[in-house]
C-alpha positions in Angstrom: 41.2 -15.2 -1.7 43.5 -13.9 0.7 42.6 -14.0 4.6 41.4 -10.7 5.1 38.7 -11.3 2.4 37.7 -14.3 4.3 37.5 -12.0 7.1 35.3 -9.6 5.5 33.0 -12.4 3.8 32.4 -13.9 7.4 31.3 -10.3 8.6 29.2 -10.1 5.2 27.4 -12.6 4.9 24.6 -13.0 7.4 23.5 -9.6 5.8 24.1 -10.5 2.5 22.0 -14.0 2.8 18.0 -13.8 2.7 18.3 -17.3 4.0 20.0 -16.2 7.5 18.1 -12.8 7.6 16.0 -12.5 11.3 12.2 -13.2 10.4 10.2 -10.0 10.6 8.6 -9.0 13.9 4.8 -10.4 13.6 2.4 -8.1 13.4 3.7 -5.9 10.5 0.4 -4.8 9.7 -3.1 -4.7 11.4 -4.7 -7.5 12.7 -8.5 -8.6 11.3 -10.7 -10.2 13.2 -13.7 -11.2 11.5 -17.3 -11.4 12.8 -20.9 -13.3 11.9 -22.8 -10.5 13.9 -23.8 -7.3 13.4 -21.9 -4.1 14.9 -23.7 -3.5 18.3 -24.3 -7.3 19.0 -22.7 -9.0 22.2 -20.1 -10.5 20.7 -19.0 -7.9 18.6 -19.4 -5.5 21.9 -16.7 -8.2 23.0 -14.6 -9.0 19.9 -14.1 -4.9 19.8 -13.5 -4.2 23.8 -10.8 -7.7 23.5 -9.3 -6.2 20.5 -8.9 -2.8 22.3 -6.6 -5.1 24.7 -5.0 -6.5 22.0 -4.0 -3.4 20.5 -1.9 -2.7 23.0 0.4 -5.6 22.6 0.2 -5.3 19.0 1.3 -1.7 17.4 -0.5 -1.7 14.4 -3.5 -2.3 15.8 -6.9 -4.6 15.5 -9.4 -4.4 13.0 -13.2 -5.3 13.7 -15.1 -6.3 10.2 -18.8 -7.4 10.2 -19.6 -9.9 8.3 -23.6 -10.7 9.3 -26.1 -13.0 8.0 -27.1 -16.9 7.2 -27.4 -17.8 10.7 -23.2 -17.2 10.7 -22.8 -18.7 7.7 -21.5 -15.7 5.6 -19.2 -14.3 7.9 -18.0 -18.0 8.7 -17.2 -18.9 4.7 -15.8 -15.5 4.2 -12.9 -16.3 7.3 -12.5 -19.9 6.1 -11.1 -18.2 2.8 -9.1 -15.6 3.6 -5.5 -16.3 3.2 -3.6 -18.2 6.3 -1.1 -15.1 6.9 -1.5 -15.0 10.0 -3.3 -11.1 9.7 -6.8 -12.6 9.6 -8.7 -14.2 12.2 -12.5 -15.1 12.9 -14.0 -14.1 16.0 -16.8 -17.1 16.6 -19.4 -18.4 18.4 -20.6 -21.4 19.4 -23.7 -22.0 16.7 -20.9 -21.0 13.9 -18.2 -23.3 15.0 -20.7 -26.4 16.6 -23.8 -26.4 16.1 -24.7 -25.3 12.5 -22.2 -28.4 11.5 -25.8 -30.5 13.1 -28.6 -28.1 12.3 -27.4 -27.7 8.5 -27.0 -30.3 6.1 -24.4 -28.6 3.6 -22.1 -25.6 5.0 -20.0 -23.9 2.5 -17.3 -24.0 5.3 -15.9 -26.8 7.3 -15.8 -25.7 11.5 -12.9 -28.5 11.9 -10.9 -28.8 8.3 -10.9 -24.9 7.2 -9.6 -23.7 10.6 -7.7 -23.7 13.2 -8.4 -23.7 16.8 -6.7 -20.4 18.7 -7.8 -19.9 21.9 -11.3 -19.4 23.8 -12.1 -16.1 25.3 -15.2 -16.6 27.1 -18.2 -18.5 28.0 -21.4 -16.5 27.8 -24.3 -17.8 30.4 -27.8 -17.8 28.9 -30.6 -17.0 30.9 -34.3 -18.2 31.1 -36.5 -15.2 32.4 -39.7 -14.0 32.5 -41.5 -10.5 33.7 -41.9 -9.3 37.7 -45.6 -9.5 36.6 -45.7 -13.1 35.7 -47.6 -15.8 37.7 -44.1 -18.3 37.5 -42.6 -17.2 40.5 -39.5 -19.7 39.7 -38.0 -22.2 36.9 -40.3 -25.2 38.5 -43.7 -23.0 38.0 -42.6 -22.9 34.3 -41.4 -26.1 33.5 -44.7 -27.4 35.3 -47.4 -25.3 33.2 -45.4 -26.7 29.7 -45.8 -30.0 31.3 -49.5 -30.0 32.2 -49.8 -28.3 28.6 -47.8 -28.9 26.6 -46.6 -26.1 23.8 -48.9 -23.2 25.5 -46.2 -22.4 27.2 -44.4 -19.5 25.4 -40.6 -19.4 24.5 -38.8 -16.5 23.3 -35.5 -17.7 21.4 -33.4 -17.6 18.4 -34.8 -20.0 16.7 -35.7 -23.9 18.2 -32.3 -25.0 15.9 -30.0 -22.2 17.7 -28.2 -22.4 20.7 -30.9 -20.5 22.9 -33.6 -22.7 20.8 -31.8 -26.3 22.0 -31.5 -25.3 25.3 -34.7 -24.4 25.8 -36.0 -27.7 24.4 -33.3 -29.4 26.8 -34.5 -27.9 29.3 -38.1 -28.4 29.0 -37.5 -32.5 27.9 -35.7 -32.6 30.7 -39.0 -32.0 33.1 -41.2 -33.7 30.3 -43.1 -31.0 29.2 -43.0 -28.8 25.5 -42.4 -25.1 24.9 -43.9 -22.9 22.1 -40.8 -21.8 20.0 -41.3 -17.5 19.4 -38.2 -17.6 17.1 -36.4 -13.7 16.7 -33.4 -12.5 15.1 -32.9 -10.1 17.7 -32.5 -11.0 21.1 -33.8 -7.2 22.0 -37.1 -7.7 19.9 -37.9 -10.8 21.9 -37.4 -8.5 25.5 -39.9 -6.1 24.1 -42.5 -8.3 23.4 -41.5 -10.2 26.6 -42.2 -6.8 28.7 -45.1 -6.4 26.4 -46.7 -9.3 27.7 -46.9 -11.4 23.9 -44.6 -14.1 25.3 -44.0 -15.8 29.2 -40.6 -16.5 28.8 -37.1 -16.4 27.0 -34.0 -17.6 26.6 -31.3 -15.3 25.8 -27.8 -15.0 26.5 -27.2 -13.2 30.2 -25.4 -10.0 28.7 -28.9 -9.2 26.6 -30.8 -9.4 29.7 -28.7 -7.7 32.1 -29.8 -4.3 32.4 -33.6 -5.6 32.2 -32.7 -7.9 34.8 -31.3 -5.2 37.0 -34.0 -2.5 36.8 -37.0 -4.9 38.1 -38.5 -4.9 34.4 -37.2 -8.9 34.0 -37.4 -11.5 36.6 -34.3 -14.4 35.9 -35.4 -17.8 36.7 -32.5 -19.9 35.9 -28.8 -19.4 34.6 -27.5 -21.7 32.4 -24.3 -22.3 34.3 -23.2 -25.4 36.1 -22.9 -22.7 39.7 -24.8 -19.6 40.5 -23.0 -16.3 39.1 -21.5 -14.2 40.9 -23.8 -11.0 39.2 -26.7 -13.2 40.1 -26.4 -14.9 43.0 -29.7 -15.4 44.1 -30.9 -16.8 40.8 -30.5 -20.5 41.2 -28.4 -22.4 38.3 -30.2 -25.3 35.9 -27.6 -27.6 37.7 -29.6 -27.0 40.6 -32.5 -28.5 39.0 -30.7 -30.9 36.5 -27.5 -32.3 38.0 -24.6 -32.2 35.6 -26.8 -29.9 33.4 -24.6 -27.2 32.2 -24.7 -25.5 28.7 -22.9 -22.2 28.4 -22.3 -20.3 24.9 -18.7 -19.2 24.1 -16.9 -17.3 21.8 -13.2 -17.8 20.5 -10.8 -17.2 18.0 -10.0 -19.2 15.3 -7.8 -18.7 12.0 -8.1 -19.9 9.0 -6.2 -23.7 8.3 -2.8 -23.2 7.0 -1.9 -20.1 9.5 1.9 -20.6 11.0 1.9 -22.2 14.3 3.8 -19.5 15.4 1.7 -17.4 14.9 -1.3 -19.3 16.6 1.2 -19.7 19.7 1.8 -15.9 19.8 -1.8 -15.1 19.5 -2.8 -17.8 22.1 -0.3 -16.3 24.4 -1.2 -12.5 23.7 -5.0 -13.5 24.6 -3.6 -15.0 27.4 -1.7 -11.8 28.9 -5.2 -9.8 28.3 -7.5 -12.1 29.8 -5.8 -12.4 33.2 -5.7 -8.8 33.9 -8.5 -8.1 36.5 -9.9 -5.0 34.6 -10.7 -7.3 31.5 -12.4 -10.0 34.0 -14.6 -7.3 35.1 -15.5 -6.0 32.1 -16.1 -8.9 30.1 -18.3 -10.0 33.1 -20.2 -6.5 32.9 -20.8 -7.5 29.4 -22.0 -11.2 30.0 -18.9 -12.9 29.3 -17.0 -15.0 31.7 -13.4 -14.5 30.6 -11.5 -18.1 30.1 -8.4 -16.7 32.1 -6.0 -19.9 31.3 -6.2 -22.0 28.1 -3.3 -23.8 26.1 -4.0 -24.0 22.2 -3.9 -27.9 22.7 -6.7 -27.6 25.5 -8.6 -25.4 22.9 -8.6 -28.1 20.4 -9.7 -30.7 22.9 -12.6 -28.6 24.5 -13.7 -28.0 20.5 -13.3 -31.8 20.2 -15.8 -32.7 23.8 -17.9 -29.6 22.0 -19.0 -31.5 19.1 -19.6 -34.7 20.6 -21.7 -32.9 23.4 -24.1 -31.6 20.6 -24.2 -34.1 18.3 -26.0 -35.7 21.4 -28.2 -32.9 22.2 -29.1 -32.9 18.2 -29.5 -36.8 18.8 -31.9 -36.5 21.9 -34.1 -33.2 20.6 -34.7 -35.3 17.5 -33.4 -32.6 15.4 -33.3 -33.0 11.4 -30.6 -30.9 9.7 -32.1 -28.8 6.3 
């Protein structure tokens, strides 16, 4: 081969060669995220107002798919085993990712092994409230009529092996006394039947109560957040009660084990971008989310790691037996 051959080879070859071609820009296609809640719910209210964000960064767009049911367990599975492409995501809570792993004694997903920790978007403050017409006037007037009798006191929750349902009962262990578990599986059935005078109380998370809360109809008696919010800053926080007592639910994004790291980092830092812009503060905190404004993937997987421990010790204490 002469040297004007070797020339043109050099030139050539980088297009010639799959092996040195650029990787394609990332995302190619739309983005899924994946949800256990119905269309409507809070977090899917978030999931689709974050993913509006994210659309912005990412051309082709983000995809919302509702996957309800099984206490999370259906639209949990169905992320677990979608392929790790880096195009499908699951937009989680805390019961999906923690606390089913204690209140269940067979998953057909694994929250640590079948995924991938991405980032945390926000934590989500629960409330415990009552009605303007009630005869608790604050949280110790509760706590002290499910002490004096215990389990006449009651509770609407999710169910006493849900989030809202374990705090309550922390709560109320805490001071000694027993709730009555109402369980719903909607948060706005409970408010009705709060207003309508069937139950004294519930615990729900903040961004369910909110307009309630704001038009006189539902009196807040307690966040539960380690400080008062800024939404609500007159309504005192359990920490104020309970030192140290904080128990906030969260939602996060997570992709199914196997995804390319790359990926994850790109994702994480996109999230990242979104979540530090004022307007999305704002929003989120409209819609009873408290956005997690800096958060490293590796600080992600540790906070999930402290998560499980946490409640595997409120499981412990409540005396809770997985089914």
């Amino acid at each position: 081969m002469q040297r004007r051959d070797f020339a043109r080879a050099a030139v050539l070859l980088p297009f010639a060669s799959p092996l040195l071609a650029q990787t394609p820009a990332w995302p190619q296609r739309p983005v899924k995220f994946i949800l256990s809640q119905p269309a409507g719910a809070g977090p899917d209210i978030l999931a689709r107002f974050v993913g509006e964000q994210l659309a912005r960064l990412w051309t082709p767009g983000v995809v919302i798919e509702n996957r309800p049911g099984g206490q999370n367990v259906i639209g949990a599975q169905a992320a677990a085993r979608s392929a790790p492409d880096g195009y499908t995501f699951y937009y989680a809570t805390t019961a999906a990712m923690v606390t089913n792993a204690f209140t269940f004694k067979t998953l057909p997903y694994d929250p640590v092994k079948d995924f991938a920790p991405v980032r945390l978007v926000g934590r989500s403050p629960f409330v415990i409230a009552t009605t303007a017409a009630s005869p608790f006037k604050d949280l110790a007037q509760a706590l002290a009529a499910a002490k004096a009798q215990p389990g006449t006191v009651t509770m609407g929750t999710e169910g006493p092996k849900t989030f809202s349902g374990m705090l309550a009962d922390s709560v109320a262990g805490k001071a000694g006394g027993k709730f009555n578990h109402v369980s719903y599986t909607k948060g706005s059935e409970a408010i009705q039947d709060l207003i309508g005078g069937r139950i004294q109380l519930v615990c729900l998370p903040d961004a369910a109560l909110t307009a309630f809360i704001k038009s006189g109809q539902v009196r807040a008696l307690a966040t539960s957040t380690a400080q008062r919010q800024a939404d609500m800053p007159t309504v005192p926080s359990l920490a104020e009660t309970f030192p140290g007592f904080e128990y906030t639910g969260w939602n996060g994004v997570f992709a199914p084990a196997g995804t390319p790291p790359e990926v994850i980092a790109r994702v994480n830092r996109d999230l990242e971008t979104v979540l530090r812009q004022p307007e999305v503060v704002q929003r989120m905190q409209a819609l009873g989310s408290l956005a997690e404004q800096k958060m490293s993937v590796a600080e992600f997987e540790a906070f999930m790691r402290g998560e499980h421990e946490r409640w595997r010790e409120v499981v412990k204490t409540l005396g809770i037996t997985a089914e």
